[in-house]
Every structure is written in C-alpha cells, then in structure tokens.
N, C-alpha and C positions, 0 to 999 in steps of 0.2 A: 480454421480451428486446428491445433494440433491435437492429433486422436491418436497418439502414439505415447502426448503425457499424460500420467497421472498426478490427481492429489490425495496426499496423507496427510501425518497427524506428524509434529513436530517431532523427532525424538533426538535422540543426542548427541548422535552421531552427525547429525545435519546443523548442530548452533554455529559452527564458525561456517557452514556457507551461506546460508540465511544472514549472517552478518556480512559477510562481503558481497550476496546478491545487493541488497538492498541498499551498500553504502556505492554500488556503481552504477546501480539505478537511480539513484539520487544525485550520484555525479551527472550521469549523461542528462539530467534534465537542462533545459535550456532555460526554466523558472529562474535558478539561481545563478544566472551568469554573470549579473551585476553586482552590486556593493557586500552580497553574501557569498563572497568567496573569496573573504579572507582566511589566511594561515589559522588563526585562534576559531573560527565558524567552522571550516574544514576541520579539525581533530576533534571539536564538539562534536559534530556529527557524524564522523569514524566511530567516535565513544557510543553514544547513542546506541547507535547498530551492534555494539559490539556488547552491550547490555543488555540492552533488551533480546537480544540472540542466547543470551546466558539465562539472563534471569525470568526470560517467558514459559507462563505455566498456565496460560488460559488459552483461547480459541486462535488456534494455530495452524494454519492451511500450509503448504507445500505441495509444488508441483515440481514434479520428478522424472525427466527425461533421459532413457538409457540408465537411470539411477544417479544422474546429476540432476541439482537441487539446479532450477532455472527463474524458478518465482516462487513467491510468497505473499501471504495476507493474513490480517489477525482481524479479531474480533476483539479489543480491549474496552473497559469502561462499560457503557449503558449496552444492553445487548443488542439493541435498532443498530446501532452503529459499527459500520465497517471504518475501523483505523487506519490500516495498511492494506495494500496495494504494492508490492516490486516485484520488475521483471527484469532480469537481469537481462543490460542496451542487446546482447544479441541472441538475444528471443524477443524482444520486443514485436510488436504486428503480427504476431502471430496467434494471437487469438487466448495466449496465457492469461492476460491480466482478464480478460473476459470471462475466461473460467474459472478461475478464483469468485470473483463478484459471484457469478452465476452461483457457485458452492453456496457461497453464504446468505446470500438471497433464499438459497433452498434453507437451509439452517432455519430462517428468519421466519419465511412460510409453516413450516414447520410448527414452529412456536409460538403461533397465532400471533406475530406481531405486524402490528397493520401498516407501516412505516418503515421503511429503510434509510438510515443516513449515511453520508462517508461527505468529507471535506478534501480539499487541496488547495495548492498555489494556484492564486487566481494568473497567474500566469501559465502557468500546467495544462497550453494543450493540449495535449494529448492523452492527456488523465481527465481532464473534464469532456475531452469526444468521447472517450471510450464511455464513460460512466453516460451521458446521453444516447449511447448506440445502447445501450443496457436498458433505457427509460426513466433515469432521472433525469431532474430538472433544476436549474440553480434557484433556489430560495434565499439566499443569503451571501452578500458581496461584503468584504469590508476588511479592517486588520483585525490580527489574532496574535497575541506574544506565543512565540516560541520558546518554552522553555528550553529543549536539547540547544537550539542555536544561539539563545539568549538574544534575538532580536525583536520587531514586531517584522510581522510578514503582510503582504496582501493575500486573504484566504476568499476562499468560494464554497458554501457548503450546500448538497445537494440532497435532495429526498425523491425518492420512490415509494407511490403507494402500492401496499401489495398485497 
C-alpha cells in the first residue's frame, strides 16, 4: 500500500490529469491489444477521457502523490456502482487501485448500501485480481456495447456484499 498517497475530491486544477491518467491506464491494459486498437477506437477513447475529465460533477476520487494526480475513480450512474478505476501504468501494484475501491466501498457502507458493483474487460487481469483481492466475485460474463469505443466488448461484472 502506498501511505504517503492521498485521496480527494476532483477539483479543477486536476481535469487534464485525470484525463491523461486514465487514457494511459487504458493504454497500458493488455485487454485491448487486439482488433480494439484501431486509429478511429484510439481517438474515441482519448475523447472519452478527455470529457468525462471536463464534464465530471459527481463522485470523484483522486489519489494524489507528492501532489501528482496518480489514479482515479468515480462513482457514476446507480450509487452501488463503482465505474472507474485508473492508475496511472507506473503506479500500478502498488496498492492505488486498492485504495480507491477501498474509498468507495467505505462511501457505500456508509450509505447503507448492501451490494457493491464495478464491471470490466473480461480480459482485464488485473483489474478483475485486484477487485477479488478486495472480495468481489464475478457474477456476470458476457458482451456489453461500448458506447465511448462504439464496439461490443467481452465484460465481466462483479459484486461485493457488504
């Protein structure tokens, strides 16, 4: 675990790293090294990042080392649900993405909510270990259209009770 980051609360100053954490976190995944990483999929998903980094006004986590933005997660949509996850590839392993979840798990507890979701590419090792070192479990395999990349993907969605 790194005990030297913290996490905050989105503010303004942080939207263009939060969009470049997340669109190199999503680079370095090894999920999309096949037929989704075409030219026109690649600039969708720059965009993507670089919107939702503008235009996010709801639950928005940041973890901040030395006062660089190293990862990020949001709370979008249903409130059970954790959307995002990024850690920017060199912080990875280190215990970031862990803490993030862990935030918002607390959030969730909080709010007497008895169930926690979050989704990813079912190819997304390393996002489906972490989220089971956490205590979720896959409940759901199968495709999901991507709107930002405009394809269908293979997704995996998991819950924690809690």
């Amino acid at each position: 675990m790194v005990t030297e980051a913290y996490i905050t609360d989105l503010n303004e100053g942080d939207r263009e790293a939060v969009a470049l954490v997340g669109f190199a976190a999503w680079q370095s995944s090894g999920a999309f090294r096949d037929t989704h990483l075409d030219p026109a999929v690649i600039e969708r998903v720059r965009k993507a990042f670089e919107s939702f980094a503008l235009e996010a006004s709801g639950d928005v986590a940041i973890v901040k080392l030395d006062g660089v933005v190293v990862g990020w997660g949001a709370r979008e949509g249903a409130p059970d649900y954790i959307s995002d996850i990024w850690v920017h590839p060199q912080w990875q392993g280190r215990g970031i993405g862990r803490h993030l979840v862990e935030h918002f798990l607390d959030q969730m507890r909080g709010a007497d909510i008895p169930i926690a979701k979050i989704a990813t590419h079912a190819r997304n090792e390393n996002a489906i270990k972490l989220y089971e070192r956490c205590g979720f479990e896959i409940v759901w395999s199968g495709t999901s259209w991507s709107e930002h990349m405009q394809i269908e993907l293979p997704k995996v969605r998991l819950e924690k009770v809690l």
